[in-house]
C-alpha positions in Angstrom: 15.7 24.9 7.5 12.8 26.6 5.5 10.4 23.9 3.7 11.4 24.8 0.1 15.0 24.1 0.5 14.1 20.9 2.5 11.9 20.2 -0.2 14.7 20.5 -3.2 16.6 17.6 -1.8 13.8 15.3 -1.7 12.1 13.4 -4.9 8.1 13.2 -5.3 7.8 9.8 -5.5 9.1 10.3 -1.8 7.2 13.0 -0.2 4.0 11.3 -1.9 4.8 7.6 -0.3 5.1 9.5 2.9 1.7 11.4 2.2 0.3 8.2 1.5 1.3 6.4 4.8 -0.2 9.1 6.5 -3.6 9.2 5.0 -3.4 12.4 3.7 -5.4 13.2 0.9 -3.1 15.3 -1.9 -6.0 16.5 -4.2 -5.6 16.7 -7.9 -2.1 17.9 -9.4 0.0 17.9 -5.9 3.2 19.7 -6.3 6.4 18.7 -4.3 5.6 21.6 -2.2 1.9 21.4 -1.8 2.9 18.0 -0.3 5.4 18.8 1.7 3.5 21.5 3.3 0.6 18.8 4.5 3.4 16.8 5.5 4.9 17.2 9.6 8.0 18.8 9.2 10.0 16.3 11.0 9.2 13.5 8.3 10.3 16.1 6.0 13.5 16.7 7.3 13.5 12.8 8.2 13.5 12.1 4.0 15.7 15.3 3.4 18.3 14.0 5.7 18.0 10.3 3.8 18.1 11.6 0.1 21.9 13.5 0.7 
């Protein structure tokens, strides 16, 4: 799956935990998809797999 439909099904409040946990830094104004592209894409599909 492309990141921007794995991205729909997943909130912010999500993908920025997950960000967090990691240590990555999300700048000023992060978008879901900003995020989610920082993010491995196994945790993404990981928190798009747990948000259906």
């Amino acid at each position: 799956m492309e990141v921007e439909e794995l991205v729909k099904k997943v909130k912010l409040v999500d993908l920025k935990k997950a960000a967090k946990e990691r240590n990555i830094k999300l700048g000023r104004c992060p978008t879901k998809l900003s995020i989610a592209k920082k993010l491995p894409k196994e945790v993404l599909e990981e928190l798009a797999s747990k948000s259906d």
